[in-house]
Phi, psi and omega in degrees: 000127176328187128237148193264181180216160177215125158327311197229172180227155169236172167215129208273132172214148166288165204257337172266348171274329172328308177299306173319307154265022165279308170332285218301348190043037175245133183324145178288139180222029189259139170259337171182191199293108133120028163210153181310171158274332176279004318148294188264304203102333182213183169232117155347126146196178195230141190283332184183192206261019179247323163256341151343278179301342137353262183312330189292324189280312178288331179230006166248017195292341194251028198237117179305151177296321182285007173291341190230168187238193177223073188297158176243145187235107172318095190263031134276346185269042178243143167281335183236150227277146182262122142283166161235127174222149163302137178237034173112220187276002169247188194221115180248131171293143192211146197244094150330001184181182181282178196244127173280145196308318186280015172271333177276095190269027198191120154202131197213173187306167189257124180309208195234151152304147176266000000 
């Protein structure tokens, strides 16, 4: 099986860690909801708005939407390497290191709950 690739990536981010390193302009360092890049090793992302909504069903259902963003990610502007690895019957991009802020060419809302 190929493994694919995307210009861009997204990541479901809480809107105060987000917030934090954009102020600050130190690299994003959250990997999923209440964990580190040191934690995981690596950071959650989703290939598109189909695995979004995914994740969003399985681990965000007690989290209000407006708590959370949705970065879009360049992955040329990243230093550090994407895998695409299997999740259940998909293939998730995982970011091996931090997102440096300028990498985040976007950041928007979250769909609604269904």
């Amino acid at each position: 099986m190929p493994v694919p690739t995307h210009d861009t990536l997204l990541h479901i981010a809480e809107r105060t860690h987000w917030e934090a390193a954009r102020d600050t302009g130190v690299s994003y360092t959250m990997s999923t909801l209440g964990r580190t890049l040191d934690d995981e090793g690596f950071i959650h992302c989703s290939s598109d708005l189909g695995q979004v909504d995914g994740v969003l069903g399985r681990f965000y259902t007690a989290v209000p939407r407006a708590d959370l963003v949705l970065l879009v990610i360049d992955v040329t502007r990243l230093d550090a390497p994407v895998r695409y690895e299997r999740v259940g019957d998909e293939l998730f991009p995982h970011v091996y290191g931090p997102i440096p802020v300028p990498a985040v060419i976007d950041v928007r809302s979250l769909p609604g709950n269904r």
